[in-house]
C-alpha positions as CSV (number, residue, x, y, z in Angstrom):
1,X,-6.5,6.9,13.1
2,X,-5.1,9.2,10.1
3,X,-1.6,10.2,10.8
4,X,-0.9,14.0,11.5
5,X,0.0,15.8,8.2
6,X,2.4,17.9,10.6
7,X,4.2,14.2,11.1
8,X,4.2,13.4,7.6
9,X,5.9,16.5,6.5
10,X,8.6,16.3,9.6
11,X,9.2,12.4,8.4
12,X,9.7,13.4,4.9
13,X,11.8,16.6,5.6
14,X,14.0,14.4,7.9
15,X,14.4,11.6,5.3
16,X,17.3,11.9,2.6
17,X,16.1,10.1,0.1
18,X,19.3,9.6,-1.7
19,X,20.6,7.6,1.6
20,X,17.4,5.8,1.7
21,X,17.4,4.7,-1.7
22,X,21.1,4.2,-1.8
23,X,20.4,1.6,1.7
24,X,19.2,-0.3,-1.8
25,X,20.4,0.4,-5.0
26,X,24.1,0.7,-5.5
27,X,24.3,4.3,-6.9
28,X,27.3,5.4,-8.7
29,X,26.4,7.4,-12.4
30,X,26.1,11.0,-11.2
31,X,24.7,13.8,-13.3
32,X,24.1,17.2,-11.7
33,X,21.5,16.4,-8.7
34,X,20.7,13.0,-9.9
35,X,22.1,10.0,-8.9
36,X,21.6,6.6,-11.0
37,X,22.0,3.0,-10.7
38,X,20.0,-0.2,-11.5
39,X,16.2,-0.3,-10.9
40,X,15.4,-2.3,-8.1
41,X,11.7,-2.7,-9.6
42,X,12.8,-4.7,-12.7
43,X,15.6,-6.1,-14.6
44,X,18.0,-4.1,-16.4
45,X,21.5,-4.1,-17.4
46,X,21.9,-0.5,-18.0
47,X,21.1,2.1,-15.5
48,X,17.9,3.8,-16.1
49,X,16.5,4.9,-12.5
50,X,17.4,8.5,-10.9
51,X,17.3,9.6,-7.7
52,X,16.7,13.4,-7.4
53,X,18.9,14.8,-4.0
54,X,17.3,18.5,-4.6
55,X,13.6,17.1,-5.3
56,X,14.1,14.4,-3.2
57,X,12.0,12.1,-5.3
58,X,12.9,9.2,-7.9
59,X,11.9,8.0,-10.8
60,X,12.5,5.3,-13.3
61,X,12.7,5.8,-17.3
62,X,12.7,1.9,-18.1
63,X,9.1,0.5,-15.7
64,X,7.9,3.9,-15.3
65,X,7.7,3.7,-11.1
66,X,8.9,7.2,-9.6
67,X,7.5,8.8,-6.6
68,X,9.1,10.3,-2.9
69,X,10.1,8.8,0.0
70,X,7.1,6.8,1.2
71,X,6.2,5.8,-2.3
72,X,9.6,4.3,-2.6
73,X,9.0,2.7,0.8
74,X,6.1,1.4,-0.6
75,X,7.0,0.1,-3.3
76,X,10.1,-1.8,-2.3
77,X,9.1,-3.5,1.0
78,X,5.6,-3.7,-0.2
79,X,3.8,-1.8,2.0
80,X,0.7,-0.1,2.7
81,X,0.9,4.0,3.4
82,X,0.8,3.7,7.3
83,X,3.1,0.8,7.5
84,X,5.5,2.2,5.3
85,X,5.1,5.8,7.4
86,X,6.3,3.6,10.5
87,X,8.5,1.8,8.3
88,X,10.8,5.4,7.1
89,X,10.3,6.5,10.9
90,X,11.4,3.7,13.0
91,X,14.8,4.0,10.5
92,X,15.5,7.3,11.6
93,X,14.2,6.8,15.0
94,X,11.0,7.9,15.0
95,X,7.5,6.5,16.2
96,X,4.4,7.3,14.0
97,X,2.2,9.4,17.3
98,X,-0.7,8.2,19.2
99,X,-3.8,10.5,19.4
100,X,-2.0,13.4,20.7
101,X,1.5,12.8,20.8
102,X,3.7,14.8,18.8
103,X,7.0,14.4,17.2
104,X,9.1,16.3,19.7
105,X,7.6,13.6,22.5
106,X,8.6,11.1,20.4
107,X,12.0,12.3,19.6
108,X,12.4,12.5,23.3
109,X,11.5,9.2,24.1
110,X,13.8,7.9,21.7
111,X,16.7,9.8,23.5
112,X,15.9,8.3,26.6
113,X,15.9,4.7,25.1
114,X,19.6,5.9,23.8
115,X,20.8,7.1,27.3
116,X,18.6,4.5,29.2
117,X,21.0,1.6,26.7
118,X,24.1,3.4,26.7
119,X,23.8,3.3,31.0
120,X,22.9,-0.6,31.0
121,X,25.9,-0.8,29.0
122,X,27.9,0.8,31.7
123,X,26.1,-1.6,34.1
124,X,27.0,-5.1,32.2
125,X,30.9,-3.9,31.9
126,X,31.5,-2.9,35.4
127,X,30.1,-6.3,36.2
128,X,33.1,-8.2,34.9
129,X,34.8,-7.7,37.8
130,X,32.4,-8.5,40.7
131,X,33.5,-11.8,42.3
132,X,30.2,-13.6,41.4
133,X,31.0,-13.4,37.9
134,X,34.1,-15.3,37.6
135,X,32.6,-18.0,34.4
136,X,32.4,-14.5,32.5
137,X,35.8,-13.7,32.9
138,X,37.0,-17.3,32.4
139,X,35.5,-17.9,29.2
140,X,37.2,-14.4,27.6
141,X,40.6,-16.1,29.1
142,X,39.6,-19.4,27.2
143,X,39.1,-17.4,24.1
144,X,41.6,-15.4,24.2
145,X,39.9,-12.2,24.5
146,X,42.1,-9.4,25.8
147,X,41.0,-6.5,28.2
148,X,42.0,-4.0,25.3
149,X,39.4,-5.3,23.0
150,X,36.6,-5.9,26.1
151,X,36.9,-2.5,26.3
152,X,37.0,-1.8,22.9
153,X,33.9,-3.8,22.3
154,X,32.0,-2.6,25.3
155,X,32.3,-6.2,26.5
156,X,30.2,-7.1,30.0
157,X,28.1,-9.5,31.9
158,X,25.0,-10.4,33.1
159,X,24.4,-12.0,36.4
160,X,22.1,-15.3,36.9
161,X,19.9,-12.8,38.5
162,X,16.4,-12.2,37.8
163,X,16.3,-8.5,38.5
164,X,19.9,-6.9,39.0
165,X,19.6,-4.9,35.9
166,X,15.9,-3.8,37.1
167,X,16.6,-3.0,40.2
168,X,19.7,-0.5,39.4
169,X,18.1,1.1,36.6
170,X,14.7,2.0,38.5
171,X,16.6,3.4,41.0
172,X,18.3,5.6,38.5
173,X,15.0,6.9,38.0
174,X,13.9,4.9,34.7
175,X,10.2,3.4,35.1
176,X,8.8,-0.2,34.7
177,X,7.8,0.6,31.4
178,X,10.4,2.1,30.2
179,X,12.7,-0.6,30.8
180,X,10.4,-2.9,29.3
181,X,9.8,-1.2,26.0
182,X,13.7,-0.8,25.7
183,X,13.6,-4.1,25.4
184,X,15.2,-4.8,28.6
185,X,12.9,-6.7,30.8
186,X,9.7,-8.8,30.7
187,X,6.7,-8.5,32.2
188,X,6.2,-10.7,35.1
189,X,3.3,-12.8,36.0
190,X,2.4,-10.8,38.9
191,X,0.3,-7.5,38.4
192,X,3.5,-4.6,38.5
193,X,6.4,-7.7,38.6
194,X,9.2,-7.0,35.7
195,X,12.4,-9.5,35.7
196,X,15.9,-9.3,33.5
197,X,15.7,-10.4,29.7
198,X,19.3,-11.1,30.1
199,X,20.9,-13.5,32.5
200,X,23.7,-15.9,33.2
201,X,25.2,-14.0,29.4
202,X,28.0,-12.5,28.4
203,X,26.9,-9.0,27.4
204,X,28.2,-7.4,23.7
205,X,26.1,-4.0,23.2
206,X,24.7,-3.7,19.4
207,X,26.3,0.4,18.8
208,X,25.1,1.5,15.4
209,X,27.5,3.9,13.1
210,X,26.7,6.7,15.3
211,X,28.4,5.8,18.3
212,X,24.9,4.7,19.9
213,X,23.9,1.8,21.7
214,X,20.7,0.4,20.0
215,X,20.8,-2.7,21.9
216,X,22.5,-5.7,23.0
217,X,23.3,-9.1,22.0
218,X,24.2,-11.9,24.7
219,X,25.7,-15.3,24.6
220,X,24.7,-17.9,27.1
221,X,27.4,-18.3,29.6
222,X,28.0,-22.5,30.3
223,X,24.9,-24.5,29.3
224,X,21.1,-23.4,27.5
225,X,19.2,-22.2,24.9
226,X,19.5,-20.0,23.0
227,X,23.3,-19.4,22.3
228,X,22.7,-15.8,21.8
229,X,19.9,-13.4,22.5
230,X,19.1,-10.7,21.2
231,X,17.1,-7.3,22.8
232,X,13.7,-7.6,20.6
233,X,13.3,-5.0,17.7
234,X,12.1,-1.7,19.6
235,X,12.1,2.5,18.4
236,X,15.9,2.5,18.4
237,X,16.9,-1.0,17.1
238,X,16.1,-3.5,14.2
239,X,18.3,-6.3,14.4
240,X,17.5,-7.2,10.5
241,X,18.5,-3.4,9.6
242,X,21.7,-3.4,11.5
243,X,24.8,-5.8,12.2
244,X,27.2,-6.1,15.0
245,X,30.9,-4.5,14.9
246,X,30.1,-2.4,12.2
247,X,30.8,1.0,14.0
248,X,34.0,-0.4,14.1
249,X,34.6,-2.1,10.5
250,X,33.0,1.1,8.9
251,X,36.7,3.0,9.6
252,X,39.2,0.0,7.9
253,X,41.2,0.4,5.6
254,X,41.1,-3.2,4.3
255,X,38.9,-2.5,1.0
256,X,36.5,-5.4,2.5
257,X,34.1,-6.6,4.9
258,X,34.4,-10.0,6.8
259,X,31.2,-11.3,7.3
260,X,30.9,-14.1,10.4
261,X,28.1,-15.8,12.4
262,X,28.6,-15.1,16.0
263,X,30.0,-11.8,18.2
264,X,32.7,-14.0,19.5
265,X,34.5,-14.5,15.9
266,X,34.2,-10.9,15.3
267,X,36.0,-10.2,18.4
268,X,38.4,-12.8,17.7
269,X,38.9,-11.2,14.3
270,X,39.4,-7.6,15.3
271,X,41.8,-8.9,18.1
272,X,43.4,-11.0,14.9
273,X,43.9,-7.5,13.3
274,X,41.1,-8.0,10.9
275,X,39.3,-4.4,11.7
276,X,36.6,-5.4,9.0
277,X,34.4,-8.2,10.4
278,X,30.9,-7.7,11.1
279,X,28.4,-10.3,12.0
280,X,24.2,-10.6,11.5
281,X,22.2,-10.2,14.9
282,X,21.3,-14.0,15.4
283,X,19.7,-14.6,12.4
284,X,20.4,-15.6,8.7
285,X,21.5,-12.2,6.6
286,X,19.0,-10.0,5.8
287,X,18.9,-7.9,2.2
288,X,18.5,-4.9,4.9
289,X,22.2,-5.6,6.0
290,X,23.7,-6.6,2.6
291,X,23.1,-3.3,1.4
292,X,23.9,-1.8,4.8
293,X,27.6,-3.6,4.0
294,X,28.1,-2.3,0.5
295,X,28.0,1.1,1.8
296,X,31.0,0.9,3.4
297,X,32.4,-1.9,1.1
298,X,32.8,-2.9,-2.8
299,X,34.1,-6.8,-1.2
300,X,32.5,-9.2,1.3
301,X,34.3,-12.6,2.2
302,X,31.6,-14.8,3.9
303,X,33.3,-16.8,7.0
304,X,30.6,-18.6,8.3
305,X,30.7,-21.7,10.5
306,X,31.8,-24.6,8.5
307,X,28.9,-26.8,9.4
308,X,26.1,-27.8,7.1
309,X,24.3,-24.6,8.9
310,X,26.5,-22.2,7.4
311,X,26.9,-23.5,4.2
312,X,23.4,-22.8,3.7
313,X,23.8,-19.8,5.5
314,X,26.7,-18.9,3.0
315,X,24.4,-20.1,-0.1
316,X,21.8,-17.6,1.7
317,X,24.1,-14.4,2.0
318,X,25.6,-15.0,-1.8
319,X,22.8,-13.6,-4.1
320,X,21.9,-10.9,-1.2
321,X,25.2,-9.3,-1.6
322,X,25.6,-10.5,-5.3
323,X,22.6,-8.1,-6.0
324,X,24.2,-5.0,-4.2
325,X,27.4,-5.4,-6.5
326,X,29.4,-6.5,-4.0
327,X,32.5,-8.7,-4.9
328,X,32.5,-12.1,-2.9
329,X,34.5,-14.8,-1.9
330,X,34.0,-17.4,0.6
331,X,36.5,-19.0,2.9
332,X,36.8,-22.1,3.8
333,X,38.4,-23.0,7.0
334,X,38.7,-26.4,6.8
335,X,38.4,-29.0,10.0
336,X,38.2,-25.5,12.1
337,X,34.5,-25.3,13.1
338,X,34.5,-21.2,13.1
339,X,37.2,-17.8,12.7
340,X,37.6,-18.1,16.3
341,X,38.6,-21.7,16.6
342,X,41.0,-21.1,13.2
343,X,42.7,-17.9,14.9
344,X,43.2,-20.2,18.0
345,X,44.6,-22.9,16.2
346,X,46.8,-21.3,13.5
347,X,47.3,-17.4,13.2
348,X,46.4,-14.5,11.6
349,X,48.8,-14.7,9.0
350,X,47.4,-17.7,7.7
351,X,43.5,-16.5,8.2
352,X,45.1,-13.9,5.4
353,X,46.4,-16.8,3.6
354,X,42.7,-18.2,3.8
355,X,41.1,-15.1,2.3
356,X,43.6,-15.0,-0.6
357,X,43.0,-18.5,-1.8
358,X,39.4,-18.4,-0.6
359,X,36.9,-19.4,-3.7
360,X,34.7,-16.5,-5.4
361,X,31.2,-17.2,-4.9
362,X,30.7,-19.1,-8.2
363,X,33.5,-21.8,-7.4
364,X,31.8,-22.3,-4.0
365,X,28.1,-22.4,-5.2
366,X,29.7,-24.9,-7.9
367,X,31.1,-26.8,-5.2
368,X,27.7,-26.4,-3.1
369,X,25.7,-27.9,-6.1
370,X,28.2,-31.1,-6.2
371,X,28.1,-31.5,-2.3
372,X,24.3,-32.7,-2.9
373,X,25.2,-35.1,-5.6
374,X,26.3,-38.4,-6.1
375,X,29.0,-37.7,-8.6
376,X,29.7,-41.4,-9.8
377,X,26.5,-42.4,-11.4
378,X,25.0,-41.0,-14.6
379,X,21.5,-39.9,-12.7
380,X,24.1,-37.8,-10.5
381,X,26.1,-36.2,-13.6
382,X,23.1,-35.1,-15.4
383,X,21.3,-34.0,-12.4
384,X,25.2,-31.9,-11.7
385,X,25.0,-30.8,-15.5
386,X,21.6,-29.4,-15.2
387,X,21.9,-27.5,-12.1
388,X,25.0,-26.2,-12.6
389,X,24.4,-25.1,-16.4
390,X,21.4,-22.9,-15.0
391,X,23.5,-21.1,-12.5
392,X,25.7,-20.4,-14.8
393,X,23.4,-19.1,-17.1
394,X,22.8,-16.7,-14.5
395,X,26.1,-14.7,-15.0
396,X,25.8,-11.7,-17.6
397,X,30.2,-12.2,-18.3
398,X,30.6,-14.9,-21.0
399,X,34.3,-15.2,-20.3
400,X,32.8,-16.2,-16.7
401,X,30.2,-18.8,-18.0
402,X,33.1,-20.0,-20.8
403,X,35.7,-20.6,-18.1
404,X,33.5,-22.2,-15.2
405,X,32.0,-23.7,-17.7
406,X,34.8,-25.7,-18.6
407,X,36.2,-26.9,-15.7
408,X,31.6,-28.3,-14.8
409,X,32.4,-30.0,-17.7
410,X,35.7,-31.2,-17.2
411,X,34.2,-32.4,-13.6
412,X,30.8,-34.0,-15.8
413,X,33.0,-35.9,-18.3
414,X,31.6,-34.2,-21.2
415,X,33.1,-31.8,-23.4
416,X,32.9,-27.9,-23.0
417,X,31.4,-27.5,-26.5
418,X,28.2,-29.7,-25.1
419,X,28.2,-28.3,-21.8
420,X,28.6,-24.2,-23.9
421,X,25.4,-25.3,-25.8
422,X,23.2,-26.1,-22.5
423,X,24.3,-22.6,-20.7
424,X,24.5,-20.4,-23.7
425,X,20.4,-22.5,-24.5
426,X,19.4,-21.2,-20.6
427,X,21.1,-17.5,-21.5
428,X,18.8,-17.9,-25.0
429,X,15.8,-18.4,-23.0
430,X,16.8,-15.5,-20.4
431,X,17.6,-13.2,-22.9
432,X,14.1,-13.7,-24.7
433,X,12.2,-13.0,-21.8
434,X,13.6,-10.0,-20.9
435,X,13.1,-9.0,-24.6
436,X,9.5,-9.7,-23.8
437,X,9.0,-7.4,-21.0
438,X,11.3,-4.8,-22.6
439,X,8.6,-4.8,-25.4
440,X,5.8,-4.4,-23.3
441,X,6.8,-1.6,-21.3
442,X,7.6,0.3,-24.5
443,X,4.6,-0.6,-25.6
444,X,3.0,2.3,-24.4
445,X,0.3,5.2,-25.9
446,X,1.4,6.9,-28.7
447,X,0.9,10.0,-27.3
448,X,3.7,10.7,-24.7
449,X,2.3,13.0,-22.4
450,X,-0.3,10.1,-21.1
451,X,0.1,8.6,-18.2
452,X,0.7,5.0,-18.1
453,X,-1.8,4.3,-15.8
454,X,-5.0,4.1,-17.6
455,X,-6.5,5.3,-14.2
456,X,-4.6,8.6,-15.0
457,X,-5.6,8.9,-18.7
458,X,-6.1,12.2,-19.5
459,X,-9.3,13.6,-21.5
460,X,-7.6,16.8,-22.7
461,X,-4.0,16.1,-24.1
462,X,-3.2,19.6,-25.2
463,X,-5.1,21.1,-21.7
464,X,-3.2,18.5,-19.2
465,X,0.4,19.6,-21.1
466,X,-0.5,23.1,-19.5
467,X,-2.0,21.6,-16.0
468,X,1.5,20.0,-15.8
469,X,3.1,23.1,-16.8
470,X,1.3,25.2,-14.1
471,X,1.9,22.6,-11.1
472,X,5.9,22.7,-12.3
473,X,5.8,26.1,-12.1
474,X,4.3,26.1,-8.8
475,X,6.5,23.8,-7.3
476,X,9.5,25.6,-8.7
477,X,8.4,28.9,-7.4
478,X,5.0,28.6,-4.8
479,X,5.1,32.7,-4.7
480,X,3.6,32.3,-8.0
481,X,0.3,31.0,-6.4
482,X,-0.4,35.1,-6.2
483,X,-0.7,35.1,-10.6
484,X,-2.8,32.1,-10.0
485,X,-5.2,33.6,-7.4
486,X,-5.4,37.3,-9.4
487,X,-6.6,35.8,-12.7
488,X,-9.5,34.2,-11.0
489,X,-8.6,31.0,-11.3
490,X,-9.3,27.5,-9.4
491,X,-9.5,23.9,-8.8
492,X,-12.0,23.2,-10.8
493,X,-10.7,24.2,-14.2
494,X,-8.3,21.4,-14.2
495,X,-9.9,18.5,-16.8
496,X,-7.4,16.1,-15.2
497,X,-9.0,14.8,-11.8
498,X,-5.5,13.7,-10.9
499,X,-3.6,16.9,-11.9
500,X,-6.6,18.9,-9.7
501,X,-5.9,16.9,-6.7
502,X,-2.2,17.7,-7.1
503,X,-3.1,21.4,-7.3
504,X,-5.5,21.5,-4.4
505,X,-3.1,20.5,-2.3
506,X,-0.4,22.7,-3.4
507,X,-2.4,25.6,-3.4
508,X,-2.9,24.5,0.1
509,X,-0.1,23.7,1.7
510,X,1.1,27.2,0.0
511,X,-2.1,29.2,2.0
512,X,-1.5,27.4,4.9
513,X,2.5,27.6,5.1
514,X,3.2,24.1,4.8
515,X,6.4,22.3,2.8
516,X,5.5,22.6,-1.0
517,X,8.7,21.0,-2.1
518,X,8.1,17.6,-4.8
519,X,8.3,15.0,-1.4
520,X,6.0,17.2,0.7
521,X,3.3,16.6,-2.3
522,X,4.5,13.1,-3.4
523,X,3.7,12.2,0.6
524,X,-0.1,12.9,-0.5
525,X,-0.4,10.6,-3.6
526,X,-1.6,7.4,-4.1
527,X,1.5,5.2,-5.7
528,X,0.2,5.3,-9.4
529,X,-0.3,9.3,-8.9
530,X,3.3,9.6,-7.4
531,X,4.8,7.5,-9.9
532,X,3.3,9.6,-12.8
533,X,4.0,13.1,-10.7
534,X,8.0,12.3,-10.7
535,X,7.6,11.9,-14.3
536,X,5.9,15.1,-14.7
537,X,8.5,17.2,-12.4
538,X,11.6,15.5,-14.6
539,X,10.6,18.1,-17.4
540,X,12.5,21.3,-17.4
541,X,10.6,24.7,-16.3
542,X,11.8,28.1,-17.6
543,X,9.7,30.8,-15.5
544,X,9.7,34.0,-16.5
545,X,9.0,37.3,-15.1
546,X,6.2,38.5,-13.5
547,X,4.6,35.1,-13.4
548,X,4.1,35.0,-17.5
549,X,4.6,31.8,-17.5
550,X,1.7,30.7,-14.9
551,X,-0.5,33.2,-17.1
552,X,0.3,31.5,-20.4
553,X,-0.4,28.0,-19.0
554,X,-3.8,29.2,-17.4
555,X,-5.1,30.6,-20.7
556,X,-4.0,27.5,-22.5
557,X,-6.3,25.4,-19.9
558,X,-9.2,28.2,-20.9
559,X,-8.7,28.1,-24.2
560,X,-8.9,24.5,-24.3
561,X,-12.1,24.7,-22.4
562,X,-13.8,27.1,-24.3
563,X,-13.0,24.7,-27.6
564,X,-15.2,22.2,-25.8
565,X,-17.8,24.7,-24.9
566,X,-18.0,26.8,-28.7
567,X,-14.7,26.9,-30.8
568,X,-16.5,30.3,-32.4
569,X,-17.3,31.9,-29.3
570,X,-16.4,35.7,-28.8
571,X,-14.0,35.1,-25.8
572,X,-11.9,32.4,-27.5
573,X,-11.4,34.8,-30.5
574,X,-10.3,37.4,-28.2
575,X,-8.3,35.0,-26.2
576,X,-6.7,34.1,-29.8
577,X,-5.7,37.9,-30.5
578,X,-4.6,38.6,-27.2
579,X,-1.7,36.0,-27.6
580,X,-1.2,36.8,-31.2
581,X,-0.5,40.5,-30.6
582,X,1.5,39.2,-27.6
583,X,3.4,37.1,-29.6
584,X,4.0,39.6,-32.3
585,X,5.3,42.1,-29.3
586,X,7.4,39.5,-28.0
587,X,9.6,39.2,-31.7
């Protein structure tokens, strides 16, 4: 079933494109509207992809990809159209419609999920203190959990019940259904049966940065699997898209974000006085979340469980955040299994201690690569040399690769000159394969006003310069479509199939009322065309009065058709004289 247009233009007028990409790409260059940063499309060391706030569009100089919301969508998670439509509007809490259903029932039903969470939430926390729920409240006295930060947290229970939480809410006049597409119970077995997703668990609610509860998170009270369990994915929550605590770490002061495995440490960390720790939502991090933490961050110290788990875990997270630009350090805690158990057995004072003396990422993947390998024999050395040369290779600082560099060497027993060679050989061969794909994305036809795509190519080089002209001057000002519509002219006039599908449907959308701005039309392009449009809409428009400039692109397209047709005819030559005495009145 085709998505409603009406949909697709709501989506894309709701979506900022500069958050979206920026959820991404670590934008910092400004310039006027535009916003730049490194292209997440291909490798580059020097910021060549813009992000338009007033077209709301992007657009890459270096590989050429550009497009609007969607297209970046797209592109990026590798998507098709529709999925990448249900993609942008589950993030801002949307739900593509059914046959029928419109945005405003949509937007509805996601309020209802919001206050339907926000009153289970209630629920759990007043549970703490019914007598039946004594383990709950003994294991926050074990941990050391005070009632300031249960409330703080929103910290509550659920009972080894199978339909507590069922029974309250239906009587508070939410349905079966809705209870089960929040996420909150399971179909039964029995025809009209629903029971509790949560039992027997302490109960943290997952509350994104705007103070709502998207869902929840609880760990098994006594014995069972799994530790923690998490509400599935569901219109208001993603647990790959959003972490734990961080409507709380989002207001420190600290300068960094520490990153742990389970709610407990968190809790344990906040209560420590370390306002900045966040956790993942029961699974490994997600490149979704690292660049969810370098909005709020420039550091992350990783503080993982310091079991074989979390190392790889750690080794995991590294290269996530590495790639947001993200400072990192890992701590090491030592025979104390997690934060929690550290804070319990030492104090905060020294969990600072441990953060200041914590390795950088590269001493601990250094340290990661040795773990695996059986130092004392030759096999193990070169097999160390190898894999630690190319990692190193890997950083773009050669003071970096020069200093860690010699201290793998000092480690290998060979001397920093031999162990320089190998890195700076891997950096050789890096170096020359960018060079390569540098080359052959300059590469490109001589004449610059083709599209890259050869699916685009353009038969008429001087006629498509004025096509492009017209749509920019369209898009800048859609009144002009009255110029365009008195001098007779249409669709078919265009010698660029592409550019004429761009035109139909701005001259459409303008008729019939619609959004005409650069996303509204980028929504309604194939990638390739979206890409190459961006490009287009880059160029600078000067419009003049009266719509003289729509009237001197329209008789360049004519003139260039009637070249085709008979370069002597009458109405070219008359065409020719009219701008020549034009251009003579204009000096």
């Amino acid at each position: 079933m085709a998505i409603p247009e009406s949909f697709i233009d709501d989506l894309v007028s709701r979506t900022d494109i500069t958050e979206l990409v920026g959820s991404y790409v670590r934008l910092t260059k400004r310039s006027g509207s535009n916003n730049f940063g490194l292209c997440p499309f291909h490798s580059e060391k020097t910021p060549s992809f813009s992000v338009n706030a007033d077209r709301q569009s992007f657009h890459c100089f270096g590989c050429q990809k550009g497009g609007g919301a969607i297209g970046f969508v797209m592109e990026i998670e590798n998507l098709e159209f529709r999925d990448a439509v249900e993609f942008l509007a589950k993030r801002i809490g949307l739900t593509v419609p059914e046959e029928g259903e419109s945005a405003k029932e949509l937007a509805g039903k996601r309020r209802r999920f919001l206050d339907l969470n926000r009153e289970a939430a209630r629920h759990f926390h007043s549970l703490l203190t019914e007598p039946g729920l004594g383990t709950a409240r003994d294991y926050l006295a074990s941990r050391r959990i005070s009632k300031a930060l249960v409330t703080r947290f929103g910290i509550g229970a659920a009972p080894d019940s199978w339909t507590t939480l069922y029974d309250t809410m239906t009587k508070r006049g939410y349905t079966r259904q809705e209870l089960i597409e929040a996420g909150l119970v399971r179909s039964g077995k029995q025809e009209g049966g629903a029971y509790d997703l949560f039992r027997n668990r302490l109960m943290f609610p997952v509350i994104d940065v705007k103070g709502e509860v998207i869902g929840f998170s609880g760990r098994i009270l006594g014995d069972g699997e799994p530790k923690y369990l998490n509400s599935p994915d569901t219109i208001v929550f993603n647990k790959s898209r959003n972490l734990f605590a961080l409507n709380l770490a989002k207001k420190t002061k600290a300068g960094m974000l520490i990153l742990a495995e389970g709610n407990i440490d968190v809790v344990s960390l906040h209560q420590a006085g370390f306002d900045c720790a966040v956790a993942s939502l029961g699974t490994s991090l997600t490149a979704d979340q690292a660049r969810l933490m370098s909005r709020y961050a420039d550091k992350a110290v990783i503080a993982y469980d310091s079991d074989e788990a979390g190392l790889r875990a750690a080794l995991r997270a590294i290269p996530l955040l590495e790639k947001t630009g993200m400072g990192i350090k890992v701590v090491n805690m030592g025979d104390s299994k997690d934060p929690d158990e550290f804070l319990r057995n030492h104090s905060a004072d020294a969990f600072h201690v441990l953060i200041e003396r914590s390795e950088n990422h590269i001493e601990y993947r250094l340290l990661s690569i040795e773990s695996n390998i059986e130092m004392g024999t030759d096999d193990g050395r070169l097999a160390y040399i190898a894999a630690a040369s190319e990692m190193l290779a890997e950083l773009d600082s050669k003071p970096e690769r020069e200093v860690y560099g010699a201290r793998v060497a000092k480690r290998a027993g060979i001397s920093s000159a031999a162990l320089e060679h190998e890195v700076e050989k891997k950096v050789k061969t890096k170096k020359a394969r960018q060079k390569q794909e540098q080359e052959r994305r300059v590469a490109r036809p001589a004449a610059a006003i083709q599209p890259a795509d050869k699916a685009l190519r353009y038969e008429n080089e001087y006629s498509a310069a004025a096509e492009e002209g017209l749509i920019r001057a369209l898009i800048r000002e859609p009144t002009l479509i009255k110029t365009v519509f008195e001098m007779g002219f249409s669709h078919e006039e265009f010698t660029s199939g592409f550019l004429e599908k761009v035109f139909s449907a701005l001259s459409r959308r303008i008729t019939e009322g619609r959004g005409t701005n650069e996303a509204h039309i980028l929504s309604e392009l194939e990638k390739n065309e979206a890409a190459h449009l961006a490009l287009i809409l880059q160029k600078s428009e000067a419009l003049t009065s009266a719509g003289t400039t729509v009237s001197d692109y329209i008789e360049k397209i004519r003139t260039e058709k009637y070249k085709t047709i008979d370069p002597n005819s009458e109405l070219l030559l008359e065409i020719k004289s009219f701008r020549e005495k034009k251009d003579v009145g204009g000096n």
